[in-house]
N, C-alpha and C positions, 0 to 999 in steps of 0.2 A: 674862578676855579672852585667846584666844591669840594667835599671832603670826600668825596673818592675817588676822585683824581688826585686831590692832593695825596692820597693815600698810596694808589699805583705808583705815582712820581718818587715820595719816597723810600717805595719797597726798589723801584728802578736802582736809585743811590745806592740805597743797601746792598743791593747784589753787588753790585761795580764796588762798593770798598770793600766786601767778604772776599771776593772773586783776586783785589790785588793788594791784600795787605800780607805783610810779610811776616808779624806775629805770627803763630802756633801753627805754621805754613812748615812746609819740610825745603824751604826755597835755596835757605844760610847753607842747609847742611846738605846737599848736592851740589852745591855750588861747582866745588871743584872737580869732581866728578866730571861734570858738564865742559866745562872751560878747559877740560883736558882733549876731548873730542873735537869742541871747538878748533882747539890748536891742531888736530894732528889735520881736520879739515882743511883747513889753511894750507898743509904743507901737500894736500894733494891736489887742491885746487892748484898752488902754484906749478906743480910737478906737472899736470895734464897742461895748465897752460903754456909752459915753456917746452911741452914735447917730450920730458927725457922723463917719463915715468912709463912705469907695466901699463897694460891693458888695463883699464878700468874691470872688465869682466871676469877678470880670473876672481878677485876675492866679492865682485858685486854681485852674481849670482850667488851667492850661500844670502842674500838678505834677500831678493826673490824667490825664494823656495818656500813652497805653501807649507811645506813641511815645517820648517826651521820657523815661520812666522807661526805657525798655529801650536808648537809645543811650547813656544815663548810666551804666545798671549794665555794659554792654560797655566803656566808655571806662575806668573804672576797674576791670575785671578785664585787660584788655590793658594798661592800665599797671604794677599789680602783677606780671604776670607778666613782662611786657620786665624790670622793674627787678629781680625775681629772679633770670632767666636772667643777667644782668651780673653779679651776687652769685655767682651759681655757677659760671659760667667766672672770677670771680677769683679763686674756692678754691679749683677747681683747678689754676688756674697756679701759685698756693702752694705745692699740691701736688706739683706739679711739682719747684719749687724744692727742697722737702724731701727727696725722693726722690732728686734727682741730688746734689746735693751730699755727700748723707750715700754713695752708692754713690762715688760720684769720692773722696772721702777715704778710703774704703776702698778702694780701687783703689792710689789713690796712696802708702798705707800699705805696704800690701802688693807692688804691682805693680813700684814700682821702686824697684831695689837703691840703697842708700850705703857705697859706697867708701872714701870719708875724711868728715872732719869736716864738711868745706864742705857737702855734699852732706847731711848730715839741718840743718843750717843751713837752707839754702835749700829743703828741705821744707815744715820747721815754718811759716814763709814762705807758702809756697801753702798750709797748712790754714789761717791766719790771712786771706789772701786769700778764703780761702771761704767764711767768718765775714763780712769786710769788702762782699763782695758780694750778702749780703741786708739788710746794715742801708743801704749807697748807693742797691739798689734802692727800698725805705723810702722814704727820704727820695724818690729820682727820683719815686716816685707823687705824691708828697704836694707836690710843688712846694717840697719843703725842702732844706736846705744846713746842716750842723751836724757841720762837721768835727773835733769834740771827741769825736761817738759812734767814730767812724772811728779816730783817732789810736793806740789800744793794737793795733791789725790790721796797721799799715802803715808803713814807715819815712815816713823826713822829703821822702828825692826822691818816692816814691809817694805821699805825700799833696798834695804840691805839680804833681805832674800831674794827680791827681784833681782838686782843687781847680781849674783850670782847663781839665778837659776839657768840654767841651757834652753830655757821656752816661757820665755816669760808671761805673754799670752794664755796659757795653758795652767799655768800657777794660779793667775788668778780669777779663772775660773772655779779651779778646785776651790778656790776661798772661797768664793759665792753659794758653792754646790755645798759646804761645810756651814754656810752659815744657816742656809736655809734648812738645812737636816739639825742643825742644833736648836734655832728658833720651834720645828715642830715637835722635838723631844722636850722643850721645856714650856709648851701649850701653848705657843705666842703666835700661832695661826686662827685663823680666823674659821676655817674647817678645812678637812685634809687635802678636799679637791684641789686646793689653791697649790699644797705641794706638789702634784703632778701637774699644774700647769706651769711652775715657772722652774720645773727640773725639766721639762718638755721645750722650754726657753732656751734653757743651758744648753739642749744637746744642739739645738738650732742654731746657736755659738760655734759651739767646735764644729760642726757641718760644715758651716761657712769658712774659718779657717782653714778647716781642711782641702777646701775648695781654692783657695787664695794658695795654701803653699803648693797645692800640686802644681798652679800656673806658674808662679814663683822656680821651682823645683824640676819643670818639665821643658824644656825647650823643644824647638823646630829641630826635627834631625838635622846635623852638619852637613852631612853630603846632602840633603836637600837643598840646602842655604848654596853651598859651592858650589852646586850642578846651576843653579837659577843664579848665581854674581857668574861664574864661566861662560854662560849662554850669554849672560847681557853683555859681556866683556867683547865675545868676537861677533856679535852681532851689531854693536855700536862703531867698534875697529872696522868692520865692512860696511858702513854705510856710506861713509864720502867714498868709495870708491864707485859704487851703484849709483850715487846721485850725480857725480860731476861730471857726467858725460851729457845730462842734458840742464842740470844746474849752473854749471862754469864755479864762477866766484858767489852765490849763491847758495854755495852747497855749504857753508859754514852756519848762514844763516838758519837752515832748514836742520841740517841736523841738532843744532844746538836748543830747537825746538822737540824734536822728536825723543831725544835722550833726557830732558828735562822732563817728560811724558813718562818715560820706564824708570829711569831712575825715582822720578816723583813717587809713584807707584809705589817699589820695590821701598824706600825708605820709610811709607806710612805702614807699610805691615812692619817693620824692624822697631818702629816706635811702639807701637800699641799691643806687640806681644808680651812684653812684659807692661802693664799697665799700671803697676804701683809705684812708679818712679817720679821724676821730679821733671819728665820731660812737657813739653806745655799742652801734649796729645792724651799725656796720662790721665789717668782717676781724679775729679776732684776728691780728694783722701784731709786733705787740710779742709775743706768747706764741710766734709761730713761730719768729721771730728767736730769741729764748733758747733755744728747743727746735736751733735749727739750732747754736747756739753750743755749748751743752751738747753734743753728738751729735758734731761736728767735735772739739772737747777732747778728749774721753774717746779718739775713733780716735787721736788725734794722740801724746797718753800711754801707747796701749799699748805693748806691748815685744811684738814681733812676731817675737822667737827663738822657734821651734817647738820647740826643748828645753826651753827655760826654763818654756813655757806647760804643753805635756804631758807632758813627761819622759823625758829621751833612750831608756830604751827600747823596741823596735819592737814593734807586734803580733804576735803568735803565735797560730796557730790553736790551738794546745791551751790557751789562757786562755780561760774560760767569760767 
């Protein structure tokens, strides 16, 4: 066999265990849902086979109506997509986050000079700040408060104004936008442009926050949500009765297929509209954070002597 067969065979595998693993699947949490239909299946198959039930047709026609199937299948394609469009503007704004952060530490690495001691002191200070202000954000989505992840980024006065401010994310921003307005008031810039590019940084900051709590802060209208769980409700209630007239005992199997199918659906838009949570569909928000922490370190550690890196001496055009 060569390697591209062996390669097909493999990716064959691959599909068959993405396709039936039950990890970050929405399977656990329909479960009951389903096994509820299941049962009520059962009690109609039995019902039709011992005689002593209604017509199968009276409630089996409302699940033949083109009507009723075509507002059903719209209602749950417009809710997957609202709840993925919310997914995707909150990886972007992530995106967001990574991109400035990691540019602003470079900047700030680079961009402005240290004088004396104090001064990469109080650097090191703002890369840790920049650290601190995607695990507070973190937390700000998640409605959490867990000033233990904070405490290695931040002194004792800074974390005691955190701890008490009403937006903590937004705090310390203002610190960064203050630091860098006091670094150019006392000439520790390297030339002005560099101010308008990493205050052009900051606003790309709050942008993105602001982006994250509107999805945070905005939900799927209610009555939309209760019109689409109402519709799925008498639409699942009528389908052993549509089916067991030419399903028999069958018809438990089938429906508990097809509601597995809506419900599956309905519950991945329910996970991923709010996407900053701890569900196994969410953001990775913990992988970004470590990638932002890792990324800020390594800027913060480099030694940014231009001798030291490439070696004091200069270009020549006659080196090949």
């Amino acid at each position: 066999m060569d390697s591209r067969q062996t390669s097909r065979t493999n990716l064959t595998w691959q599909w068959f265990r993405i396709a039936l693993q039950i990890k970050e699947s929405v399977a656990i949490a329909i479960l009951p849902r389903v096994l509820l239909f299941i049962i009520l299946s059962l009690v109609v198959s039995y019902g039709h086979a011992i005689g002593y039930w209604i017509k199968p047709e009276v409630l089996g026609n409302l699940v033949g109506n083109v009507a009723c199937n075509l507002v059903l299948g719209l209602l749950l394609v417009f809710r997957t997509n609202t709840a993925y469009d919310r997914y995707w503007e909150g990886r972007r704004a992530w995106g967001t986050f990574t991109i400035s952060i990691r540019n602003l530490a470079r900047e700030i690495k680079v961009g402005i000079k240290e004088l004396n001691p104090a001064d990469k002191l109080q650097k090191e200070g703002i890369f840790h700040l920049l650290i601190a202000f995607v695990l507070v954000t973190k937390q700000h989505l998640r409605d959490e408060n867990d000033p233990r992840e904070i405490e290695p980024y931040v002194t004792k006065n800074e974390a005691l104004q955190l701890n008490n401010s009403p937006h903590r994310p937004l705090l310390i921003i203002t610190w960064l936008s203050n630091y860098l307005h006091h670094q150019f008031q006392n000439d520790r810039f390297i030339d002005p442009v560099h101010l308008l590019m990493m205050t052009n940084l900051l606003n790309d900051l709050v942008s993105a926050l602001t982006s994250c709590e509107r999805i945070r802060n905005t939900s799927v209208p209610p009555a939309y949500i209760i019109y689409l769980k109402r519709l799925l409700l008498i639409y699942c209630a009528a389908l052993p009765f549509f089916l067991v007239s030419n399903m028999g005992w069958w018809t438990p199997v089938v429906v508990g297929i097809i509601t597995f199918v809506l419900f599956g659906v309905e519950e991945i838009g329910t996970e991923i509209e709010d996407p900053f949570g701890h569900d196994p569909n969410d953001l990775p928000i913990e992988l970004i954070c470590r990638t932002v922490r890792h990324n800020v370190t390594e800027i913060k550690d480099l030694d940014n002597d231009y001798h030291k890196l490439f070696g004091a001496a200069k270009y020549s055009p006659d080196h090949d």
